[in-house]
PyMOL Python script that loads the backbone (N, CA, C, O; Angstrom):
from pymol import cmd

cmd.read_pdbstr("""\
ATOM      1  N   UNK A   1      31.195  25.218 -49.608  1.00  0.00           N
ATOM      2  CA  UNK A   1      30.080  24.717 -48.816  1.00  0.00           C
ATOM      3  C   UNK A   1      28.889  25.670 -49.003  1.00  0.00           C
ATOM      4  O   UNK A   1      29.077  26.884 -49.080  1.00  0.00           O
ATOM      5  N   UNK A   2      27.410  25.012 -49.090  1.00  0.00           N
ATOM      6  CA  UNK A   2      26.777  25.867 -49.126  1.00  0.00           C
ATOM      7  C   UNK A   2      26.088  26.348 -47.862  1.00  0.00           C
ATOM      8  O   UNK A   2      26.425  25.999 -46.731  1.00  0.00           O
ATOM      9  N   UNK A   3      24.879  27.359 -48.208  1.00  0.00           N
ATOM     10  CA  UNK A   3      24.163  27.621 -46.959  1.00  0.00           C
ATOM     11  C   UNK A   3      23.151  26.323 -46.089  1.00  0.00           C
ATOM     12  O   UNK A   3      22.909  26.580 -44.910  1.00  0.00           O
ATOM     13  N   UNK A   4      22.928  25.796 -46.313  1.00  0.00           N
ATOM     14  CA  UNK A   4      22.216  24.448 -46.322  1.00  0.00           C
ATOM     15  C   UNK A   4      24.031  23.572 -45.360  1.00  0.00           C
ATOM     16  O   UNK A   4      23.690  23.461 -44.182  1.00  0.00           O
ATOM     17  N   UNK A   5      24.632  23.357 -45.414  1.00  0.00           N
ATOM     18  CA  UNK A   5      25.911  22.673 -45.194  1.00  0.00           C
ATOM     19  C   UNK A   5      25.622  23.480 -43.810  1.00  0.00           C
ATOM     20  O   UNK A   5      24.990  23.063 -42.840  1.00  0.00           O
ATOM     21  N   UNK A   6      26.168  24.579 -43.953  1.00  0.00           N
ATOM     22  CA  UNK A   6      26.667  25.465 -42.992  1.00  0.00           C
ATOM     23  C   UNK A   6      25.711  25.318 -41.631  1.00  0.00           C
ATOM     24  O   UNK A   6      26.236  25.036 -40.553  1.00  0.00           O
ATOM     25  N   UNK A   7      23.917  25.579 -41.783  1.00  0.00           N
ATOM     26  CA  UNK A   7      23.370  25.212 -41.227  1.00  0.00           C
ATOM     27  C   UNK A   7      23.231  24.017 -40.780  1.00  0.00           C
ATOM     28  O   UNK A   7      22.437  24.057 -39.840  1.00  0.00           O
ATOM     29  N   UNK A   8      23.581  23.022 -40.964  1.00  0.00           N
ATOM     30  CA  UNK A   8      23.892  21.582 -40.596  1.00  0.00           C
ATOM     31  C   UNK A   8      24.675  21.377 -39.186  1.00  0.00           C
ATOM     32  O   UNK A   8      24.428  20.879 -38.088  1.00  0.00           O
ATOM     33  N   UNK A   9      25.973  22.169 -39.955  1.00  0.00           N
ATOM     34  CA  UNK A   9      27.126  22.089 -39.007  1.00  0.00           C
ATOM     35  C   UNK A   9      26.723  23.020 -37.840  1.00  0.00           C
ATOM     36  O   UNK A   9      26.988  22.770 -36.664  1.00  0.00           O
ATOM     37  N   UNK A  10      26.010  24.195 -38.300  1.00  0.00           N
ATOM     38  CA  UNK A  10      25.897  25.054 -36.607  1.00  0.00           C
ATOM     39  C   UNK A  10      24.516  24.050 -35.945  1.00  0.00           C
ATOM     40  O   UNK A  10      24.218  24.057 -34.750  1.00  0.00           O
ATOM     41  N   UNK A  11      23.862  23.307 -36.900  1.00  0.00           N
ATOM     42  CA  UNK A  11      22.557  22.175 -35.604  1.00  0.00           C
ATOM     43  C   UNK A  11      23.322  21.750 -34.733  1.00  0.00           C
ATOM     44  O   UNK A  11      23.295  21.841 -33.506  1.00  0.00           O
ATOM     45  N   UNK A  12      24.533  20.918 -35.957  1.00  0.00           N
ATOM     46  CA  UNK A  12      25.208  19.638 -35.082  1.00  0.00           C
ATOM     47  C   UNK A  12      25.593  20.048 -33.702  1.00  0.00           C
ATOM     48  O   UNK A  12      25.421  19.478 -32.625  1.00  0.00           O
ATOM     49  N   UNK A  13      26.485  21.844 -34.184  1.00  0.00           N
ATOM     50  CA  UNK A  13      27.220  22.326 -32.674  1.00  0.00           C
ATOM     51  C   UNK A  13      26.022  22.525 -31.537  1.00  0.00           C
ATOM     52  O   UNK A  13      26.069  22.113 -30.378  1.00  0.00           O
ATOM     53  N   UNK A  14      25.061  23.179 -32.092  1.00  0.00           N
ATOM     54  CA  UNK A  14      24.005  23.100 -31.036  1.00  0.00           C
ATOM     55  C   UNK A  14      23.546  22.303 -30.292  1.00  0.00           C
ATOM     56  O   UNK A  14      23.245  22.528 -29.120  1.00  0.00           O
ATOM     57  N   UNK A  15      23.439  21.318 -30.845  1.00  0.00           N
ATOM     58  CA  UNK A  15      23.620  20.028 -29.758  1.00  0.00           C
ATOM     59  C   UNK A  15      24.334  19.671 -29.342  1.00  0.00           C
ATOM     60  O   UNK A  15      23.997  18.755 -28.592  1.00  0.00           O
ATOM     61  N   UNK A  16      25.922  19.965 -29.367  1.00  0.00           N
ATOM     62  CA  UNK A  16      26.262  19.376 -28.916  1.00  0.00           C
ATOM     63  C   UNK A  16      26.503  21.082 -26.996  1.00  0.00           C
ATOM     64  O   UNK A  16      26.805  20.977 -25.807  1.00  0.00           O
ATOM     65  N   UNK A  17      26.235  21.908 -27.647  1.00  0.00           N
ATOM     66  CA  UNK A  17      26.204  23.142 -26.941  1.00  0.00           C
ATOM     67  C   UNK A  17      25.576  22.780 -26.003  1.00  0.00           C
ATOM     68  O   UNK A  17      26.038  23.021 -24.887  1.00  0.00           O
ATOM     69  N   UNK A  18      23.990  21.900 -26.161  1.00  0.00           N
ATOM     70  CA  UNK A  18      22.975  21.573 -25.396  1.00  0.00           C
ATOM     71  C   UNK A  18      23.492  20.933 -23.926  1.00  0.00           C
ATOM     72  O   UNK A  18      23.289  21.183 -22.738  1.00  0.00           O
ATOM     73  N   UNK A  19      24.289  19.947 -24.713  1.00  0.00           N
ATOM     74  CA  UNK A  19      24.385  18.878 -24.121  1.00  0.00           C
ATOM     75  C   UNK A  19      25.816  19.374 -23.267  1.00  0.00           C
ATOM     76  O   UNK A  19      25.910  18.572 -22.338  1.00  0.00           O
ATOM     77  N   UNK A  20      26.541  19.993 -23.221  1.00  0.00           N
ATOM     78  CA  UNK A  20      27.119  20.850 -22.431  1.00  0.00           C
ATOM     79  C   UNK A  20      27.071  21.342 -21.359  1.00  0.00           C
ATOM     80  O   UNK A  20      27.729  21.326 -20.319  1.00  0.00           O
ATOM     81  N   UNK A  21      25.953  21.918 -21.846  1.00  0.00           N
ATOM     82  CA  UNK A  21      25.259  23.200 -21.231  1.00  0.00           C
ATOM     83  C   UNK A  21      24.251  22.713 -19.769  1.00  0.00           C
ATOM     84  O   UNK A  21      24.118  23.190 -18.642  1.00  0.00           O
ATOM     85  N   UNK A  22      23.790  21.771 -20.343  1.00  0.00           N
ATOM     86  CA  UNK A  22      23.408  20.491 -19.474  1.00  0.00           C
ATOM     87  C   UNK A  22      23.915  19.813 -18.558  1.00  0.00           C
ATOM     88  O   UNK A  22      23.204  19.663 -17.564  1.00  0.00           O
ATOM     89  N   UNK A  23      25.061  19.277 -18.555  1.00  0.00           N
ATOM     90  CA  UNK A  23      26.057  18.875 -18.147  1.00  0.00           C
ATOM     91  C   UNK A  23      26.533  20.155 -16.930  1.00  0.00           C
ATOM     92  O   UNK A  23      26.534  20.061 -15.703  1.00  0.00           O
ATOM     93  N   UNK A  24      26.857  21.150 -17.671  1.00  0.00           N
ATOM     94  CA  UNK A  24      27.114  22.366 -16.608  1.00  0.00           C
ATOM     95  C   UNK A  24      26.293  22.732 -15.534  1.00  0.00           C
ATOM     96  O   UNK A  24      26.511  23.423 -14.539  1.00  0.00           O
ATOM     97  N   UNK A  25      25.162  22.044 -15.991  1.00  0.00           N
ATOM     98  CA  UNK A  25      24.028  22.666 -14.733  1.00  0.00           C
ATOM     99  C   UNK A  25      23.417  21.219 -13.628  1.00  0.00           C
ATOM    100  O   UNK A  25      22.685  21.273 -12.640  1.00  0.00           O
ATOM    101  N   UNK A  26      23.963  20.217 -14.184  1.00  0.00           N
ATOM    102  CA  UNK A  26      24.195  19.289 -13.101  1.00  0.00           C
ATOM    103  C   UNK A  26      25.579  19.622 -12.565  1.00  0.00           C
ATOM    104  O   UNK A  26      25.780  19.445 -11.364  1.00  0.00           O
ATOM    105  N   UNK A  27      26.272  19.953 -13.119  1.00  0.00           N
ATOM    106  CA  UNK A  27      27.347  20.342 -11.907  1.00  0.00           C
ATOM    107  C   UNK A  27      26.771  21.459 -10.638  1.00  0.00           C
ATOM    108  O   UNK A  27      26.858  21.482  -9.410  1.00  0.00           O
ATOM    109  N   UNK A  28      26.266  22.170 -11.492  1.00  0.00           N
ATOM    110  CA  UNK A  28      25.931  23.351 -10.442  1.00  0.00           C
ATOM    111  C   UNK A  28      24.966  22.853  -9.566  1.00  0.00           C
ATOM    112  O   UNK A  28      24.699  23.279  -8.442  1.00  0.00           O
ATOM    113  N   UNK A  29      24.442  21.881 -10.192  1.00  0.00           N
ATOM    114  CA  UNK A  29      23.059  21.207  -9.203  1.00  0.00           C
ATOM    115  C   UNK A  29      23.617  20.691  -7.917  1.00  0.00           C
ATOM    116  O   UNK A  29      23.066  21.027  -6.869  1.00  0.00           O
ATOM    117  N   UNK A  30      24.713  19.864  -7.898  1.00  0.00           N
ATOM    118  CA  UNK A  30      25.526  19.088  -7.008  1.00  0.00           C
ATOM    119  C   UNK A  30      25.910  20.307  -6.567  1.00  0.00           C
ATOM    120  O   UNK A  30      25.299  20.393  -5.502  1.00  0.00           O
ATOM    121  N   UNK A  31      26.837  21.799  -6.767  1.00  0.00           N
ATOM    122  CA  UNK A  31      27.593  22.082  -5.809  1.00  0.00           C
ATOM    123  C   UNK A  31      26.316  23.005  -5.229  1.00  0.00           C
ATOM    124  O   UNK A  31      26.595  23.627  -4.204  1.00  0.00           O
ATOM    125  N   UNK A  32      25.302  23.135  -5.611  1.00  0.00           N
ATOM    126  CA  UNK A  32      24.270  23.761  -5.029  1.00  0.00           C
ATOM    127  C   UNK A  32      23.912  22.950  -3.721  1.00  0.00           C
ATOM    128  O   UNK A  32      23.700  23.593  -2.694  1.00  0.00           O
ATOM    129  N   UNK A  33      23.838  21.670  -3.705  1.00  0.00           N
ATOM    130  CA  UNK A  33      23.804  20.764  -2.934  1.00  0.00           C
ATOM    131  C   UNK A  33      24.752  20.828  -1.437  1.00  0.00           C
ATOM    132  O   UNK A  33      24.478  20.891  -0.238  1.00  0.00           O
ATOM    133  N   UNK A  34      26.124  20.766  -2.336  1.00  0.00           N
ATOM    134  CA  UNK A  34      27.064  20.662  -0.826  1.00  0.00           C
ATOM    135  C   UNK A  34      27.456  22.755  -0.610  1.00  0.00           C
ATOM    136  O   UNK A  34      28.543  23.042  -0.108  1.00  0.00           O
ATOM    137  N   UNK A  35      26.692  23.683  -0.943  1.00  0.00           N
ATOM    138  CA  UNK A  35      26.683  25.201  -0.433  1.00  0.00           C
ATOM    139  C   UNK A  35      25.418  25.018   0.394  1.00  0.00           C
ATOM    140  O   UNK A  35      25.661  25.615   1.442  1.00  0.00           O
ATOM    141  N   UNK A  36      23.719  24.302   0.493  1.00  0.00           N
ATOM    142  CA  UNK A  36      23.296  24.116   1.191  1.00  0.00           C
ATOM    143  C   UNK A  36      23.655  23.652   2.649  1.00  0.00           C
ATOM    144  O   UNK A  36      23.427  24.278   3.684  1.00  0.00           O
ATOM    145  N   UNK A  37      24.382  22.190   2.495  1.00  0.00           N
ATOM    146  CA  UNK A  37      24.852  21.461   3.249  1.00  0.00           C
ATOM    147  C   UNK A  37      25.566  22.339   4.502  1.00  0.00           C
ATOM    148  O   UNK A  37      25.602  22.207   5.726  1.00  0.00           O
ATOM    149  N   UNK A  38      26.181  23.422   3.419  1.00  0.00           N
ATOM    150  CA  UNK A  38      27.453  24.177   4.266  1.00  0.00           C
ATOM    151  C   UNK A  38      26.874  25.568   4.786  1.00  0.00           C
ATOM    152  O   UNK A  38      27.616  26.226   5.515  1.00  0.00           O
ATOM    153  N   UNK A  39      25.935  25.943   4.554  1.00  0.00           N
ATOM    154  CA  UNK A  39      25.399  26.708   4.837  1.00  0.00           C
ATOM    155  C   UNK A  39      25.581  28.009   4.041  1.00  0.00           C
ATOM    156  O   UNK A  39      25.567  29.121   4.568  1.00  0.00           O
ATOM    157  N   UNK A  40      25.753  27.782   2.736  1.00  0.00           N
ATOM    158  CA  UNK A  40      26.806  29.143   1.891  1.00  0.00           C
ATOM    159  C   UNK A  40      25.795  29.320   1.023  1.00  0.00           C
ATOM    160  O   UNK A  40      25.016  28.420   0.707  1.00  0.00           O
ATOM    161  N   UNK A  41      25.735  31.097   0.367  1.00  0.00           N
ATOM    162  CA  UNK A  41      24.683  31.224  -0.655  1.00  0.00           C
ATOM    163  C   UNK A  41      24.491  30.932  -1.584  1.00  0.00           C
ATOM    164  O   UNK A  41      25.590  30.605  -2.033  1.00  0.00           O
ATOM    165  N   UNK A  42      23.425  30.723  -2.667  1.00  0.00           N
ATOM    166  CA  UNK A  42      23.734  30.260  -3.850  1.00  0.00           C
ATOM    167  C   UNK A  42      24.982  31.101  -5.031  1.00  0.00           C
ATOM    168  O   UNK A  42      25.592  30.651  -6.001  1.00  0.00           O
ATOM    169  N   UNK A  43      24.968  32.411  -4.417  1.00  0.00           N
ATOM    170  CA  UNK A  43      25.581  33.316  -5.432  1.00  0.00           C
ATOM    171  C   UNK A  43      26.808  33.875  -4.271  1.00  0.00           C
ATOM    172  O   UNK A  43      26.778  34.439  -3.177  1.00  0.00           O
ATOM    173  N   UNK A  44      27.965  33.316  -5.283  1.00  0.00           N
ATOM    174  CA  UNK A  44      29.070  34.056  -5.202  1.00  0.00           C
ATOM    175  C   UNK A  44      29.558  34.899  -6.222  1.00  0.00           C
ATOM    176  O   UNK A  44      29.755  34.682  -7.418  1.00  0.00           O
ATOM    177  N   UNK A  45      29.685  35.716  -5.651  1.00  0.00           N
ATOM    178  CA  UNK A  45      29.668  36.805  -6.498  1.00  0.00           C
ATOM    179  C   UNK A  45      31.421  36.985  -7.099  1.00  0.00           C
ATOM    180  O   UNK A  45      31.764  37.356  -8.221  1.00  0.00           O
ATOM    181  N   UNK A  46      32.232  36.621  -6.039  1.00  0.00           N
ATOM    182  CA  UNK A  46      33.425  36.825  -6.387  1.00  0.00           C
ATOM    183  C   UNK A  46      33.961  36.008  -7.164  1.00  0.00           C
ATOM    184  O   UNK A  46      34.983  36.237  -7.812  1.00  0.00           O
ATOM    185  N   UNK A  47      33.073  34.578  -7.174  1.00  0.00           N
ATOM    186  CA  UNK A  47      33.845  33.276  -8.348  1.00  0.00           C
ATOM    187  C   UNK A  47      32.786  33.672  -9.890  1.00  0.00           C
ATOM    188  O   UNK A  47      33.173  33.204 -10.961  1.00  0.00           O
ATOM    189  N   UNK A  48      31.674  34.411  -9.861  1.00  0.00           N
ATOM    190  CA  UNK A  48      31.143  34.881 -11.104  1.00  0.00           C
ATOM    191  C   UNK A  48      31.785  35.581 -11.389  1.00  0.00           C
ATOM    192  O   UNK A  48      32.270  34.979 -12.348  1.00  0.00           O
ATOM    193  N   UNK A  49      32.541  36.965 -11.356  1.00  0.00           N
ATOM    194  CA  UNK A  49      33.526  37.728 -11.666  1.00  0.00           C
ATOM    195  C   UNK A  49      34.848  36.855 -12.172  1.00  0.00           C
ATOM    196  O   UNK A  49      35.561  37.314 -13.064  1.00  0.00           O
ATOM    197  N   UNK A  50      35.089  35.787 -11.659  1.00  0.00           N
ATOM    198  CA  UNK A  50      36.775  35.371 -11.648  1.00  0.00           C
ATOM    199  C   UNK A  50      36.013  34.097 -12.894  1.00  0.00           C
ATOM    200  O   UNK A  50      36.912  33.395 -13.358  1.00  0.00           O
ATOM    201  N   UNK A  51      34.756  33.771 -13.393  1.00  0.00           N
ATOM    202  CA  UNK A  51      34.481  33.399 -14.143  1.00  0.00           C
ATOM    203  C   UNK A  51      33.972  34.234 -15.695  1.00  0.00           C
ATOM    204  O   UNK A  51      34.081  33.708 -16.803  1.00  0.00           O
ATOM    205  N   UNK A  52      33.485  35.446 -15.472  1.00  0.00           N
ATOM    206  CA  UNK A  52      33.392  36.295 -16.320  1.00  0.00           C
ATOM    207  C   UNK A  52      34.585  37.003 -16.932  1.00  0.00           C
ATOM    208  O   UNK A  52      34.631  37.367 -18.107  1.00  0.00           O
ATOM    209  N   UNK A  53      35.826  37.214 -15.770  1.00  0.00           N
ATOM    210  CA  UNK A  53      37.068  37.544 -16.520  1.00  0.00           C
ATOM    211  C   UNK A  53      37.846  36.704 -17.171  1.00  0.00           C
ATOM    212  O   UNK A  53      38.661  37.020 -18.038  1.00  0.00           O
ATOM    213  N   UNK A  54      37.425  34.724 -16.442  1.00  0.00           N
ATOM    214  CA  UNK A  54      38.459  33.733 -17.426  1.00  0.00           C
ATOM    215  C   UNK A  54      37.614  34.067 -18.617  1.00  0.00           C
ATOM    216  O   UNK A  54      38.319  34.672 -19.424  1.00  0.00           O
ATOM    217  N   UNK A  55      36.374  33.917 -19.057  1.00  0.00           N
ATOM    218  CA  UNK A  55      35.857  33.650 -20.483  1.00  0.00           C
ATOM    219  C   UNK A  55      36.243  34.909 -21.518  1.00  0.00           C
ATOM    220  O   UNK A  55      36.567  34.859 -22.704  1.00  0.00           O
ATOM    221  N   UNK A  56      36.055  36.300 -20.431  1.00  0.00           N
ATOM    222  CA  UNK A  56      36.689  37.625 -21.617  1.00  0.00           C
ATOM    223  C   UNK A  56      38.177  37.427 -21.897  1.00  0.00           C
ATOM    224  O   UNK A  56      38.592  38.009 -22.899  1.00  0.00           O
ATOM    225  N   UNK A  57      38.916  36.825 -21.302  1.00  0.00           N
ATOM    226  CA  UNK A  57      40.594  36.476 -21.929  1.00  0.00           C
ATOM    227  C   UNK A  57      40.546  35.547 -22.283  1.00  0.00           C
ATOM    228  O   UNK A  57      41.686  35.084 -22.259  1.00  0.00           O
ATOM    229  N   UNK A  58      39.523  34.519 -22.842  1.00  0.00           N
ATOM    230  CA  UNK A  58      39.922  33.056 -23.508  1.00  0.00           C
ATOM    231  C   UNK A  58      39.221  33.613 -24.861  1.00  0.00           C
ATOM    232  O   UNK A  58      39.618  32.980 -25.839  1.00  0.00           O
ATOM    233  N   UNK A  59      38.419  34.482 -25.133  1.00  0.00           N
ATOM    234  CA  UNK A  59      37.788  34.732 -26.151  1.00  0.00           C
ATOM    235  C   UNK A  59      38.583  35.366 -26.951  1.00  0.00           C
ATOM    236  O   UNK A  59      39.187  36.425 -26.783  1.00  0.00           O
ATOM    237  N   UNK A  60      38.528  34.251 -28.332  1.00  0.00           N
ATOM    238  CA  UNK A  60      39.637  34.714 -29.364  1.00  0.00           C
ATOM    239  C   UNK A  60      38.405  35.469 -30.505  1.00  0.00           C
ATOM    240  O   UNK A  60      38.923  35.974 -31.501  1.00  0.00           O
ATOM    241  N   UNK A  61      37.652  35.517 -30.462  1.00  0.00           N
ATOM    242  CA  UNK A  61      36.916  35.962 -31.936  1.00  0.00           C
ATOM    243  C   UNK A  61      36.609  34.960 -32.574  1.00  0.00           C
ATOM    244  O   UNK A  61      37.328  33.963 -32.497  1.00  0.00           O
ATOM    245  N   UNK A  62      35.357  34.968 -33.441  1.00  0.00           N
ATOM    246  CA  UNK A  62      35.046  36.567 -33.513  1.00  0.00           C
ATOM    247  C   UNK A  62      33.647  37.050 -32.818  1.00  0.00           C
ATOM    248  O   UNK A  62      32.884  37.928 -33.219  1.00  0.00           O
ATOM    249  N   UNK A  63      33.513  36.074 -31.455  1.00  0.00           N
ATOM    250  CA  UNK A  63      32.882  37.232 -30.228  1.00  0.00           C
ATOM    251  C   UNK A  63      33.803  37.808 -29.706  1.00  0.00           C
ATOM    252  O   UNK A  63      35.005  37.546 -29.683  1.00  0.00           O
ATOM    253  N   UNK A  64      33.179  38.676 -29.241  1.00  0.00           N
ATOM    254  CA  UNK A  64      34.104  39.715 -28.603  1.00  0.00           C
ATOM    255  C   UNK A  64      33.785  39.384 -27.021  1.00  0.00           C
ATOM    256  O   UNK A  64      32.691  38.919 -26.702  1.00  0.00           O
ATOM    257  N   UNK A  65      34.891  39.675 -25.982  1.00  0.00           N
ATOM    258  CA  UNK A  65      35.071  39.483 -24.965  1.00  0.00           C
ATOM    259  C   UNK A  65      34.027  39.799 -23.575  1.00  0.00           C
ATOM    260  O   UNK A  65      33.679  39.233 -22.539  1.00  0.00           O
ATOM    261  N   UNK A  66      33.740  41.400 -24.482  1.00  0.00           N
ATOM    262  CA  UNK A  66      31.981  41.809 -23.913  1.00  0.00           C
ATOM    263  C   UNK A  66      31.226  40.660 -24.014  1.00  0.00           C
ATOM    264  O   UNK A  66      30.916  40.089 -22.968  1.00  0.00           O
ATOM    265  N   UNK A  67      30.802  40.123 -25.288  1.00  0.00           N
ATOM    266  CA  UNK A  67      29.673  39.257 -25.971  1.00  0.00           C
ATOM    267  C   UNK A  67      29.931  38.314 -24.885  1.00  0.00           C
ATOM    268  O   UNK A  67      29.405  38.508 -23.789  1.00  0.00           O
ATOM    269  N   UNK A  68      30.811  37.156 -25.121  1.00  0.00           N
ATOM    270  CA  UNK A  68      31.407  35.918 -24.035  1.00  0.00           C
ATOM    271  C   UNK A  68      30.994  36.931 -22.660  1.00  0.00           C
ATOM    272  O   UNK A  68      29.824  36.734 -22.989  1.00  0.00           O
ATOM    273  N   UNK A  69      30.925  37.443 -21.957  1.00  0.00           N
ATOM    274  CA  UNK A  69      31.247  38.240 -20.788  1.00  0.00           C
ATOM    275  C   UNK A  69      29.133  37.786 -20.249  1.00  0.00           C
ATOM    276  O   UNK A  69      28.644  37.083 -19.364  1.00  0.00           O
ATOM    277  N   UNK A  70      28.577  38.581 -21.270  1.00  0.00           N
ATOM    278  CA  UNK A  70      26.972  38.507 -21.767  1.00  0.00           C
ATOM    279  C   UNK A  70      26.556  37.323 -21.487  1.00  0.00           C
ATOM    280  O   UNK A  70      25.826  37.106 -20.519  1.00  0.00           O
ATOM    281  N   UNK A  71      26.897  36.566 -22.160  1.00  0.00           N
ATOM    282  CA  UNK A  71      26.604  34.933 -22.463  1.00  0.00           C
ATOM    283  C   UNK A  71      26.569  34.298 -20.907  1.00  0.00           C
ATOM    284  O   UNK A  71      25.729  33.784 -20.168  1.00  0.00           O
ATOM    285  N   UNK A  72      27.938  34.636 -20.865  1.00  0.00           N
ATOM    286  CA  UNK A  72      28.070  33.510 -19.672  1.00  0.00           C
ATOM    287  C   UNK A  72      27.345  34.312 -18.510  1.00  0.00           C
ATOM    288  O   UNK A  72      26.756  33.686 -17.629  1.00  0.00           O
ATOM    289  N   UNK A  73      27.386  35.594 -18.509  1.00  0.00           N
ATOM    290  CA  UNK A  73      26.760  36.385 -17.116  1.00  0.00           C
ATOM    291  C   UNK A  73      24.889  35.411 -17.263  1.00  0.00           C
ATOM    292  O   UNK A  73      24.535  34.790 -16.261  1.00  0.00           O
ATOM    293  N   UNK A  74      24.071  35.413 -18.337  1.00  0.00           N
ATOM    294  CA  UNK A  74      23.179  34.738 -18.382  1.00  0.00           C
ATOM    295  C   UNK A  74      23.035  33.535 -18.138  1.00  0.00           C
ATOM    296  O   UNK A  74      22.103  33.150 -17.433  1.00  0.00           O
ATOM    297  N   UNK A  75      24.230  32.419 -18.854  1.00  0.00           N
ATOM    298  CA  UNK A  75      24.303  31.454 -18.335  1.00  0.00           C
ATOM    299  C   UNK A  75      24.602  30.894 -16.794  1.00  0.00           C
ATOM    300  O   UNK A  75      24.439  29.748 -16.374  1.00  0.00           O
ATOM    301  N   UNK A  76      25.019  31.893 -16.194  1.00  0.00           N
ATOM    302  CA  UNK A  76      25.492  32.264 -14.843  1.00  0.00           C
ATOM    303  C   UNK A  76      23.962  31.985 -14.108  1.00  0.00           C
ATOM    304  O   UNK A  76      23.600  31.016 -13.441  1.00  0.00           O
ATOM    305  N   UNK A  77      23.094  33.423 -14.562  1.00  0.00           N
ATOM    306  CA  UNK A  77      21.990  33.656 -13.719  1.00  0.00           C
ATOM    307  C   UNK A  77      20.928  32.229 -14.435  1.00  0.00           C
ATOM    308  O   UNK A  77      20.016  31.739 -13.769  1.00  0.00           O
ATOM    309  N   UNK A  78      21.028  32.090 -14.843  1.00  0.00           N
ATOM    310  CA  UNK A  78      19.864  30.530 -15.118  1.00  0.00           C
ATOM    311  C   UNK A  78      20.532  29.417 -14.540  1.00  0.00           C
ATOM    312  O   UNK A  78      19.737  28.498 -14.344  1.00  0.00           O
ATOM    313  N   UNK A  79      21.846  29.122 -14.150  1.00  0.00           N
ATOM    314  CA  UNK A  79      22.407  28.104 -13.732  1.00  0.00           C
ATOM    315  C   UNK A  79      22.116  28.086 -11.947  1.00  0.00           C
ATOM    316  O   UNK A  79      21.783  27.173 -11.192  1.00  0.00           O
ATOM    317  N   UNK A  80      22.407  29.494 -11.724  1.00  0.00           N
ATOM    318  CA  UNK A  80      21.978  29.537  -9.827  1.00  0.00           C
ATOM    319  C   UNK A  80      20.113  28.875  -9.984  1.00  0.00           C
ATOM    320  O   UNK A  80      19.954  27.982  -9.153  1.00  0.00           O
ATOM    321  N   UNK A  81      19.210  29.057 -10.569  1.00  0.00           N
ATOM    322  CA  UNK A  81      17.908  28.499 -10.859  1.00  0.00           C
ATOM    323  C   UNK A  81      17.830  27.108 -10.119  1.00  0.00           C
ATOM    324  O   UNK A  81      17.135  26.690  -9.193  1.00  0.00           O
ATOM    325  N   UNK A  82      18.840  26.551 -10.916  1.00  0.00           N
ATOM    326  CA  UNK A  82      19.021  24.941 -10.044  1.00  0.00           C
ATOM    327  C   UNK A  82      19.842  24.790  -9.319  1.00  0.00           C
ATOM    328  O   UNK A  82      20.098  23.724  -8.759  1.00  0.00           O
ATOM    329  N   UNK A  83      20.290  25.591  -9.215  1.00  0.00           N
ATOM    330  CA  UNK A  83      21.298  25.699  -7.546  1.00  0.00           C
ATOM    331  C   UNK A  83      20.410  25.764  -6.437  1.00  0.00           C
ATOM    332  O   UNK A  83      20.639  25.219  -5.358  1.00  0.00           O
ATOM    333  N   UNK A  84      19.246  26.530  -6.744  1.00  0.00           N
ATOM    334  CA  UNK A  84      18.406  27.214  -5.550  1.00  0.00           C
ATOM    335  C   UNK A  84      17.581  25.795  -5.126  1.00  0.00           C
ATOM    336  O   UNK A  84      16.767  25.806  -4.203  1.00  0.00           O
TER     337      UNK A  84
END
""", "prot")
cmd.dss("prot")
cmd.show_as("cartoon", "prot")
cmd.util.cbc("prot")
cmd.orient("prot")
């Protein structure tokens, strides 16, 4: 395969990453919704941790568990955005 191929295939994943990623933040939109309702903060801190440690033990390579750890801690803090 060439370089031209390769780039193809990482667009395709990107979209489909997008569209994921998207997806993830209407979820968070809704439970942002019923933590209002309930009177609870946007940030739990103890289910970001118990989410930062599932992604560093699901990460097979070749990110490393730090990297995944990174990622999602960001994806974390832009996702409370539409929680708020």
């Amino acid at each position: 395969m060439d370089i031209n191929e390769w780039r193809k295939k990482i667009d395709s994943l990107e979209d489909t990453l997008i569209e994921l990623l998207n997806e993830r933040a209407s979820y968070a939109l809704e439970i942002g919704k019923l933590k209002k309702q309930l009177g609870l903060p946007v940030l739990d801190a103890a289910r970001e941790q118990e989410i930062l440690e599932r992604v560093a033990q699901k990460s097979k390579g070749p990110l490393s568990a730090e990297s995944m750890k990174l990622l999602f801690s960001v994806l974390m803090q832009e996702t409370r955005k539409v929680e708020e």
